[in-house]
N, C-alpha and C positions, 0 to 999 in steps of 0.2 A: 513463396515469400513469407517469412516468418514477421507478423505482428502480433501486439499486443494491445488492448482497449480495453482502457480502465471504466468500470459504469459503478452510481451508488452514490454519488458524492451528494452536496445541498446542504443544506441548515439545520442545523441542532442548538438547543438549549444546553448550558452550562450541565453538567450531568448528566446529559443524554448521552445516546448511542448513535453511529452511523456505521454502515457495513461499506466496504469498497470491494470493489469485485475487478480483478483482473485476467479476462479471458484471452486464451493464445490461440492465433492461428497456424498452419504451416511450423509450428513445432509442439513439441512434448513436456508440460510444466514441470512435469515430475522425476523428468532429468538433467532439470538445470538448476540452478541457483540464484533464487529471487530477491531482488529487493524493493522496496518500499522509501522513494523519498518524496520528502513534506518542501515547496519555496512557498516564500512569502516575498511582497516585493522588494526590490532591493538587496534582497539575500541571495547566498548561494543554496543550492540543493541539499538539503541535509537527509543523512539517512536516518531512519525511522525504524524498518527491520528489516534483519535478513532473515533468508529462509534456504538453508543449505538443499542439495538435492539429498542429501543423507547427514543428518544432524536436526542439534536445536536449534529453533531461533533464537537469533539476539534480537534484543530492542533498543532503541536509546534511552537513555540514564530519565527521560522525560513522560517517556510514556513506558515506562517498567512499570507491569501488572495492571495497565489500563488498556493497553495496545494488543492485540494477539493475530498471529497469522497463522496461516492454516490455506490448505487446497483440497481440491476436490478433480480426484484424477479421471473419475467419468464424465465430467462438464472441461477439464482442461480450464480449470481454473482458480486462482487465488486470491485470496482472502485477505483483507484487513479488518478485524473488530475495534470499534475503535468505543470503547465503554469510558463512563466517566470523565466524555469530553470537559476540558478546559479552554478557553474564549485562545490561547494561543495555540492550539492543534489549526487552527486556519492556516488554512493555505491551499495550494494547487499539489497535488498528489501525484506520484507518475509510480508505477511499477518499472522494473527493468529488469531483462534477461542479462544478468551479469557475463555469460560467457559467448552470448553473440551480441551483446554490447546492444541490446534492443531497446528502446524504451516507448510507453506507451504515450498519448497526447498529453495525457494530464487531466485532472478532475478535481471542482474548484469546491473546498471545503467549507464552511464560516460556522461557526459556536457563538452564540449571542449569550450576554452572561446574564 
């Protein structure tokens, strides 16, 4: 049974940094294509970045050069940098295995400015 479990999240000051970690079970991160979305309440899921099995990531228009994702194929796991927080990077955070439609619990972010 393929999962995923997002760990890393909590509280940061305006400026700070948080790392988010997305570890898989019962599959292989570094042959599928990952993404990274942010909800806040009320909202719908926005993506945040993607991470091709072969390619660059994109990010969204928001966290371009503050955001960066990255894996780590001997832990089977990925990465969200999240540098130079801003008080709206909050929210609940989910990883998902785009091609088996997976997604992890969620992990709940907050920036205090």
């Amino acid at each position: 049974q393929v999962q995923l479990v997002e760990s890393g999240g909590g509280s940061a000051q305006a400026g700070g940094s948080l790392r988010l970690s997305c570890e898989a079970s019962g599959t292989e991160l570094r042959l599928a294509t990952l993404e990274w979305y942010r909800q806040t309440p009320g909202s719908q899921r926005e993506l945040v970045a993607r991470m091709p099995s072969n390619g660059r990531a994109t990010y969204h228009d928001s966290v371009q050069g503050r955001f960066f994702v990255f894996g780590d194929n001997t832990k089977n796991k990925m990465y969200l940098q999240m540098d130079k927080m801003k008080p709206e990077d909050k929210g609940v955070y989910y990883c998902k295995d785009t091609e088996r439609l997976i997604w992890g619990q969620g992990i709940q972010v907050t920036v205090s400015s």
